[in-house]
C-alpha positions as CSV (number, residue, x, y, z in Angstrom):
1,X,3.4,-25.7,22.1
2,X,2.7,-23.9,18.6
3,X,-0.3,-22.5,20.0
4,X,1.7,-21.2,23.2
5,X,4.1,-19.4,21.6
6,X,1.4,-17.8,18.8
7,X,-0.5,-16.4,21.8
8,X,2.8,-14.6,23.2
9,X,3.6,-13.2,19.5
10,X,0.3,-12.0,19.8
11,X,0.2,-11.1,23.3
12,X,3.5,-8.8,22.1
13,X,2.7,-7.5,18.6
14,X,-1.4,-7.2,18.7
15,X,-1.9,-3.7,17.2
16,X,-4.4,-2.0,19.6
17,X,-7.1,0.3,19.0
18,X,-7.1,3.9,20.1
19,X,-9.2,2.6,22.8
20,X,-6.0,0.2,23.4
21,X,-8.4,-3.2,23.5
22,X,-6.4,-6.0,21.7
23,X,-7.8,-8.2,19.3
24,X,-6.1,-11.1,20.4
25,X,-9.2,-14.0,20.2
26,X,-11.6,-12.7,17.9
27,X,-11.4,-10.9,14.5
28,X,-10.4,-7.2,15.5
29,X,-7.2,-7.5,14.4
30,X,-7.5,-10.0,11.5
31,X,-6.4,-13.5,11.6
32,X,-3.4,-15.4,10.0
33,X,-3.4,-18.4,8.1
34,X,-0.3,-19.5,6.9
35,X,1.4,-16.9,4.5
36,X,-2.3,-15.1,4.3
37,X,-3.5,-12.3,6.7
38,X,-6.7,-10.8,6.4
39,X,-9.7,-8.7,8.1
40,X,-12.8,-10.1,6.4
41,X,-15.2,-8.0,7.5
42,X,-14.8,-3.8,9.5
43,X,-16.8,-1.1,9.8
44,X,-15.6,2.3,9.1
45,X,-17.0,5.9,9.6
46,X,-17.5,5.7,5.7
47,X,-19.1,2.1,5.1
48,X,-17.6,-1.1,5.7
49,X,-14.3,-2.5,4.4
50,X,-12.3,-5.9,4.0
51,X,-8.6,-6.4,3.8
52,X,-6.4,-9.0,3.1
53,X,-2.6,-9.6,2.7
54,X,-0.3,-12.1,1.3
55,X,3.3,-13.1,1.5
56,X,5.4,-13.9,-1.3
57,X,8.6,-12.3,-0.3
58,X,11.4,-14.0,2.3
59,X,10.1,-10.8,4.3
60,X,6.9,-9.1,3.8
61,X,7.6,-6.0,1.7
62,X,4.1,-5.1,1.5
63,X,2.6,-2.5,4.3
64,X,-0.5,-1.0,4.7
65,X,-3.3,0.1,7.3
66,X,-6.6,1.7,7.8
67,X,-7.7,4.7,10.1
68,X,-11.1,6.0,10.7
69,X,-12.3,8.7,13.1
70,X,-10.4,11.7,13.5
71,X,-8.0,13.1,10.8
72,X,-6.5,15.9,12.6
73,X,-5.3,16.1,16.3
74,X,-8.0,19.3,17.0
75,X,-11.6,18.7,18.3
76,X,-13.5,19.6,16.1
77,X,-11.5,18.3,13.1
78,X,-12.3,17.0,9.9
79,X,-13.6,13.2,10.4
80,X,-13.1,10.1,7.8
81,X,-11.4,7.2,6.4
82,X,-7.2,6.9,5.6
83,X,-6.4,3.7,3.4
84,X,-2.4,3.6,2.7
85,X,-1.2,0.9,0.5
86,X,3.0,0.4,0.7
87,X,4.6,-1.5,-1.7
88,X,8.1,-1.7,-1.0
89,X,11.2,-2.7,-2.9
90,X,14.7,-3.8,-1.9
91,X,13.6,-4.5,1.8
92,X,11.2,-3.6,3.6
93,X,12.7,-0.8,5.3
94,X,10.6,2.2,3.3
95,X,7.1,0.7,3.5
96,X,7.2,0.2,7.0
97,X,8.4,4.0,7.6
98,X,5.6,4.9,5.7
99,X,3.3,2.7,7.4
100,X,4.8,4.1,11.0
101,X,4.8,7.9,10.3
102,X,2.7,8.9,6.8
103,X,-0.7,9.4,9.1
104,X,0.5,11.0,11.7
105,X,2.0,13.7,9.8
106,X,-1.6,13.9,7.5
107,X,-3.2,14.6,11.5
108,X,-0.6,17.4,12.1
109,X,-1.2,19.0,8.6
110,X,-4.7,18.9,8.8
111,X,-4.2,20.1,12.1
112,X,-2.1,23.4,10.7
113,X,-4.7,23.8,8.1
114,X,-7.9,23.0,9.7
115,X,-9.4,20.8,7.2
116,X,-8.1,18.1,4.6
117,X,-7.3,19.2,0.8
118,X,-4.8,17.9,-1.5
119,X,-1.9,20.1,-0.1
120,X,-2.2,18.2,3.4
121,X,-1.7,15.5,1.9
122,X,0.8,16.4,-0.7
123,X,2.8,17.8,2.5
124,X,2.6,14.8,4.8
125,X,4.1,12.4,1.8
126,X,6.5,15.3,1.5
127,X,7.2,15.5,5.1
128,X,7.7,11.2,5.0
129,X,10.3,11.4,2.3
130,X,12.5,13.9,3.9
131,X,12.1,12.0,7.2
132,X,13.2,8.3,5.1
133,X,15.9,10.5,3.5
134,X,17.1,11.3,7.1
135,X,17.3,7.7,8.2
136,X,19.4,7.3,5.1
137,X,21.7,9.7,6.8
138,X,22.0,8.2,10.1
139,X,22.0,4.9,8.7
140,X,24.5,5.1,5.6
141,X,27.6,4.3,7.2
142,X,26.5,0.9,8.9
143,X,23.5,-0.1,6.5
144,X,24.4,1.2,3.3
145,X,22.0,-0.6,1.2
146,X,19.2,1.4,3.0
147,X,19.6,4.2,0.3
148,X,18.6,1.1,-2.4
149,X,15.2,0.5,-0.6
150,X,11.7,2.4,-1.7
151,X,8.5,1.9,-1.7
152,X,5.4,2.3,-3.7
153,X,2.7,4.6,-1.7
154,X,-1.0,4.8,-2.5
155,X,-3.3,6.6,-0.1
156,X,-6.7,6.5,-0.2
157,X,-9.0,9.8,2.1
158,X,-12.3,10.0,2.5
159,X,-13.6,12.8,4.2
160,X,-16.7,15.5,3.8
161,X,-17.8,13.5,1.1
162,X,-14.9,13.6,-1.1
163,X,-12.6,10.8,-2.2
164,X,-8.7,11.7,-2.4
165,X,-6.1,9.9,-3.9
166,X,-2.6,10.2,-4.2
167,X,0.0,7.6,-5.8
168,X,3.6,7.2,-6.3
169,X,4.3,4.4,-8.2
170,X,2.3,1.6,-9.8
171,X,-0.6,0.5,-7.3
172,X,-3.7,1.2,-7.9
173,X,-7.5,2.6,-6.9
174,X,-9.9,1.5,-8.9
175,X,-14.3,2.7,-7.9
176,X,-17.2,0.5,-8.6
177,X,-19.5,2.5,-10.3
178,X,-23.0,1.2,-10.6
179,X,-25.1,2.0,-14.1
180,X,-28.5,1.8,-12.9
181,X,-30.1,2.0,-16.3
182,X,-28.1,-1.5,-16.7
183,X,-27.8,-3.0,-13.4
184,X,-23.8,-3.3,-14.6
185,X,-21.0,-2.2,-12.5
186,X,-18.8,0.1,-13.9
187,X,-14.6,0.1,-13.4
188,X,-13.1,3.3,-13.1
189,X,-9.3,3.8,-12.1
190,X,-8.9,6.9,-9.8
191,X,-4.8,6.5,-9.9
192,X,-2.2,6.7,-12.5
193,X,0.5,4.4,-12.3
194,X,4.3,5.4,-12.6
195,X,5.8,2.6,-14.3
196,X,7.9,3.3,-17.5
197,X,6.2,0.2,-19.0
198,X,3.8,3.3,-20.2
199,X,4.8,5.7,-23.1
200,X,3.7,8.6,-21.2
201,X,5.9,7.6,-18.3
202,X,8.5,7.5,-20.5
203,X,8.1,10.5,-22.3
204,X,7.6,12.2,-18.9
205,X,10.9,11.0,-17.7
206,X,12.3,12.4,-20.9
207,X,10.7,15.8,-20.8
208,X,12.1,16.0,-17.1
209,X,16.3,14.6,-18.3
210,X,16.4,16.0,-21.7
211,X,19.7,16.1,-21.5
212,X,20.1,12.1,-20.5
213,X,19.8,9.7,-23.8
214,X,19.8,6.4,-21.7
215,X,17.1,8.1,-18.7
216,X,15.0,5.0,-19.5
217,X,16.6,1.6,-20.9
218,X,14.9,-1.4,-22.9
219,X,16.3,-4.2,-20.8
220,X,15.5,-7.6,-21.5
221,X,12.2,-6.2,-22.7
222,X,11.2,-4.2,-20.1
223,X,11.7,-1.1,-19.8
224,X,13.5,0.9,-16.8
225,X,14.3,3.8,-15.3
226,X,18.8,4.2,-16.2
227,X,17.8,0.1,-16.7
228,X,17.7,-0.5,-12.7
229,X,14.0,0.5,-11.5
230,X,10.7,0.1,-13.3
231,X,8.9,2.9,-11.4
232,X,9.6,6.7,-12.0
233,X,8.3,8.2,-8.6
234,X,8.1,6.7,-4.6
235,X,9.3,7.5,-1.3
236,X,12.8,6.1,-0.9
237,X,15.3,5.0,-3.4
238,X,17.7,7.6,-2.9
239,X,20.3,6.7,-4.3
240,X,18.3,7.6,-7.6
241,X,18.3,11.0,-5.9
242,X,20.7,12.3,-3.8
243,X,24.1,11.7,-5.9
244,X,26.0,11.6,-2.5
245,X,24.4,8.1,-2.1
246,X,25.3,7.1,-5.6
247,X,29.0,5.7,-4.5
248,X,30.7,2.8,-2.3
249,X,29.5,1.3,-0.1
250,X,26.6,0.8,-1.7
251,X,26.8,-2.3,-3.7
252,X,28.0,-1.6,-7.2
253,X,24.4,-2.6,-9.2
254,X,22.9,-0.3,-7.2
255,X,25.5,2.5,-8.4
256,X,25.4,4.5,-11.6
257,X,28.4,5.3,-13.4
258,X,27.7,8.6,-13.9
259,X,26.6,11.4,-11.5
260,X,23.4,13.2,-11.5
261,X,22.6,17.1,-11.2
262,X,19.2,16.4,-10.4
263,X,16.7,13.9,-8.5
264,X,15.8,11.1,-11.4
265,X,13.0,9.8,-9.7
266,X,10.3,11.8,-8.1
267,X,8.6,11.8,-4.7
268,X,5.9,14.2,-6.1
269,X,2.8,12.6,-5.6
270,X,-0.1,12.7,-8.5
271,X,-3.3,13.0,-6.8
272,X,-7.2,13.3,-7.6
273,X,-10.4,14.2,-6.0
274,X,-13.7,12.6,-6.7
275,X,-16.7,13.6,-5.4
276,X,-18.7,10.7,-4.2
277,X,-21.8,10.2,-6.1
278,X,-24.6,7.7,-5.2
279,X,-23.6,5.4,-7.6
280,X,-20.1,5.1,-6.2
281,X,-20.2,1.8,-4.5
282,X,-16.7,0.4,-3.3
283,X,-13.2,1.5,-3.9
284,X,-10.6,-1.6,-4.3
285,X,-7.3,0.0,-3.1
286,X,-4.2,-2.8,-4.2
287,X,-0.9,-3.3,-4.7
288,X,0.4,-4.3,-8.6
289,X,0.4,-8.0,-6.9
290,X,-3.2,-8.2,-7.7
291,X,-3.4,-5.7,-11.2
292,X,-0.7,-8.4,-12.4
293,X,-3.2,-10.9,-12.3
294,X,-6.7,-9.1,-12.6
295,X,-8.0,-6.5,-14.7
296,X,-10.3,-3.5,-13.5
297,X,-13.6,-4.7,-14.8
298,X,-12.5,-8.3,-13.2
299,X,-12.3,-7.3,-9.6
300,X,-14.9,-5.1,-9.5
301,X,-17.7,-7.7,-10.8
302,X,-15.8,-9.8,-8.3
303,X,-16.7,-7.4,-5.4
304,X,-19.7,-6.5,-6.5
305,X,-21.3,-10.2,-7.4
306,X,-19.7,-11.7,-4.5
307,X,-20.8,-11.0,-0.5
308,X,-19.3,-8.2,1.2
309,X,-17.6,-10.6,4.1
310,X,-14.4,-12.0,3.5
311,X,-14.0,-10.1,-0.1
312,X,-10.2,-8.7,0.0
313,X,-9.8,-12.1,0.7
314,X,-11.6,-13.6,-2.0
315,X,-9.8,-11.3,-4.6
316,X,-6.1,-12.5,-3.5
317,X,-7.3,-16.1,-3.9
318,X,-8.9,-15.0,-7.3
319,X,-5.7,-13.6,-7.7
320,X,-3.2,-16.3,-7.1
321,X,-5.6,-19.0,-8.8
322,X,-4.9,-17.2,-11.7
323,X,-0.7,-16.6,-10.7
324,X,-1.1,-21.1,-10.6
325,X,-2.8,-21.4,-13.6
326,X,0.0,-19.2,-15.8
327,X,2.5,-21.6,-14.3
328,X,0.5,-24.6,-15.1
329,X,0.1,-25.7,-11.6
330,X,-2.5,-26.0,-8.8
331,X,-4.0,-23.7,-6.7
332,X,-3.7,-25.8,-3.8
333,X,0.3,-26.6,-4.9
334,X,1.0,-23.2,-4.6
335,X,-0.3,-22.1,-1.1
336,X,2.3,-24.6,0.3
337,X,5.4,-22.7,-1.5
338,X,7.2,-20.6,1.4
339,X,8.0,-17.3,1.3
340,X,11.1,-16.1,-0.6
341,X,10.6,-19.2,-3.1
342,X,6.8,-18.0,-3.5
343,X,8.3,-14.6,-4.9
344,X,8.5,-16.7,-8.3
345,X,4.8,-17.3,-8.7
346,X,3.5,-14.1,-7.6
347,X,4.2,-10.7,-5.7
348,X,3.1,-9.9,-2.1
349,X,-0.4,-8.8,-2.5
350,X,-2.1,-6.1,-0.4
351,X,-6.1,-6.0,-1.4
352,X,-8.4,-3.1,1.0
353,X,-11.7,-3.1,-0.1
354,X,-13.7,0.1,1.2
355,X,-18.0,-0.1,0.3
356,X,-19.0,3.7,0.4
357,X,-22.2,4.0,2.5
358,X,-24.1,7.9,2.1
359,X,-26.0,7.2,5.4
360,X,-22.8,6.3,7.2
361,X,-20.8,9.0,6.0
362,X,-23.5,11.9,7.4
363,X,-22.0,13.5,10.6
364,X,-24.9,12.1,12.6
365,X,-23.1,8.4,12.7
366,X,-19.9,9.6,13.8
367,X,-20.4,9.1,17.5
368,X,-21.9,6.0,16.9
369,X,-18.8,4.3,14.9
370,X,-15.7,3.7,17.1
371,X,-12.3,4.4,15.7
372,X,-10.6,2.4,13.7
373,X,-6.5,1.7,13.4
374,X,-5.3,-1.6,12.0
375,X,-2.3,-2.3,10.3
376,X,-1.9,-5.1,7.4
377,X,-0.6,-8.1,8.9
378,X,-1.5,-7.4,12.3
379,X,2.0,-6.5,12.9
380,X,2.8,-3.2,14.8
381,X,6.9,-2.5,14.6
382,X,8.4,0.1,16.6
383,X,8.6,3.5,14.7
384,X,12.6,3.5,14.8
385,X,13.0,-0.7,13.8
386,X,15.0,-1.7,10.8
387,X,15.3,-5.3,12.6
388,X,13.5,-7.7,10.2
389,X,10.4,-9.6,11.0
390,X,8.6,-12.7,9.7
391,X,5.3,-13.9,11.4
392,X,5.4,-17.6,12.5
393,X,3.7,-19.5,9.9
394,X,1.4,-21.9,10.8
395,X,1.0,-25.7,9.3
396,X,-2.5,-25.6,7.9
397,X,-4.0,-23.4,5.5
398,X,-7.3,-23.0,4.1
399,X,-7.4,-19.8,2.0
């Protein structure tokens, strides 16, 4: 009976492929186990890739996806590889907007512009807040809460032999770098985090309110953003900037008590460009669910001492074996915690691991690799849904 009604879930929600094959039966969509989805093994215009997800949440606040093949809607358009990493707050509401509209608006900017550069991308996160903040709009009046839900957003594009990134918030990119004079591997974070845990952050945030003595509060020793929000910049949350939102009904400890003349968090992202040298071997894209637990150097000797199969996978096991061991408990304990009560041992945790490959990232291979679009989880929500969704979990779990 369990297995009938899994296979009509899936028969339902199985993301397809631009081809539109399912990957119902076989590993092309991932697989599930329990409160764990993950993709162990992928090949991508750029080099191979592994992805895993876990719940910790009562609903999984953590989105993400890969895309590889086109990046624009023209023939001839720039070719590559789009990782996006969603780390939502409050709901789940911002991530999966982001997961349901952030790419296409990257296609229709490199599109406009006929390549990809840092000002496509700056636009299409640019375009996805003002199309959030016009949700809030429609949405205020029956769901007024949705102006308290955000989202961390970490994007990862690799095209022409460059590596972009662009953050908002505190995930991270981190490269393997190898040092062949030592055979060591080399940890090198390509983001900056936007958490007011950092001085800079703070100081930042000070520069930007000078006018605003209590901009960031030490609350129970940590500090916050007006003591509410740890992060200083992400799509959503605006009710942090819009002061029309910053009233009833919106539940009061989302409400300041004191208006605001300007936006106090920021949907600016900060983004880099690396060139890919021959060195570079993986990048480890992740939500703070993993950095909580792991350091840089940690997960990339993990990745690069480890085999390539199954590695995002490896890393969130890595990740919650350490979560147990804070907590004085068993590894094996904790994987049979549900979700909502799980939330207390660790964060959802979103791992993509993408190995950089020179030979398959020449324009020659780009016929030969198929596209690729999969979504963390497996789980493909219509574009307009605010209706909450939880996967079936099944009994057994081995991960």
């Amino acid at each position: 009976m369990l297995a009938a009604v899994m296979d009509y879930f899936s028969s339902c929600w199985g993301p397809r492929s631009r081809a539109g094959h399912r990957g119902k039966g076989s590993d092309a969509a991932g697989r599930q186990d329990g409160l764990l989805w993950y993709k162990d093994a992928g090949q991508l215009a750029t080099g191979e890739f592994s992805m895993a997800v876990v719940q910790a949440n009562q609903l999984l606040e953590d989105q993400s996806q890969v895309e590889s093949g086109s990046l624009s809607l023209a023939e001839p358009g720039p070719q590559g590889t789009f990782v996006g990493v969603y780390d939502g707050h409050g709901g789940p509401e911002t991530s999966r907007f982001i997961n349901n509209h952030l790419f296409s608006h990257l296609r229709k900017f490199a599109t406009e512009h006929k390549c990809m550069s840092a000002d496509v991308i700056r636009k299409a996160f640019q375009a996805t807040e003002e199309g959030f903040l016009s949700l809030v709009s429609r949405e205020w009046s029956l769901k007024p809460q949705i102006a308290s839900v955000g989202s961390c957003c970490l994007v990862g594009v690799i095209c022409s032999g460059t590596l972009y990134v662009a953050n908002l918030g505190d995930s991270r990119a981190v490269l393997g770098r190898l040092v062949k004079a030592t055979g060591e591997i080399l940890a090198m974070q390509l983001s900056s985090e936007h958490n007011a845990c950092y001085e800079e952050v703070r100081q930042e945030l000070q520069s930007a309110h000078p006018d605003d003595p209590h901009i960031v509060v030490l609350k129970h020793n940590v500090w916050r953003v007006k003591g509410l929000i740890q992060i200083s910049r992400s799509i959503g949350d605006v009710y942090l900037k819009r002061p029309e939102y910053n009233r009833e009904p919106l539940h009061s400890k989302f409400r300041l008590r004191e208006t605001f003349q300007r936006p106090i968090l920021s949907s600016d992202p900060q983004i880099t460009e690396h060139r890919i040298q021959p060195n570079d071997q993986f990048v480890i894209f992740a939500s703070d669910g993993l950095w909580e637990h792991l350091s840089n150097q940690e997960a990339v000797d993990l990745v690069q001492n480890s085999p390539r199969n199954g590695i995002a996978r490896k890393l969130v096991k890595v990740a919650m074996q350490e979560a147990a061991k804070k907590r004085e408990m068993r590894y094996s304990d904790l994987k049979k915690i549900d979700r909502g009560v799980r939330r207390h041992f660790h964060d959802d945790i979103t791992v993509v691991v993408v190995f950089l490959d020179s030979n398959a990232m020449s324009k020659a291979s780009w016929s030969k690799n198929p596209s690729v679009s999969l979504r963390g989880g497996g789980v493909a929500l219509p574009a307009k849904s605010l209706a909450p969704y939880s996967a079936p979990a099944q009994l057994s779990s081995t991960y």
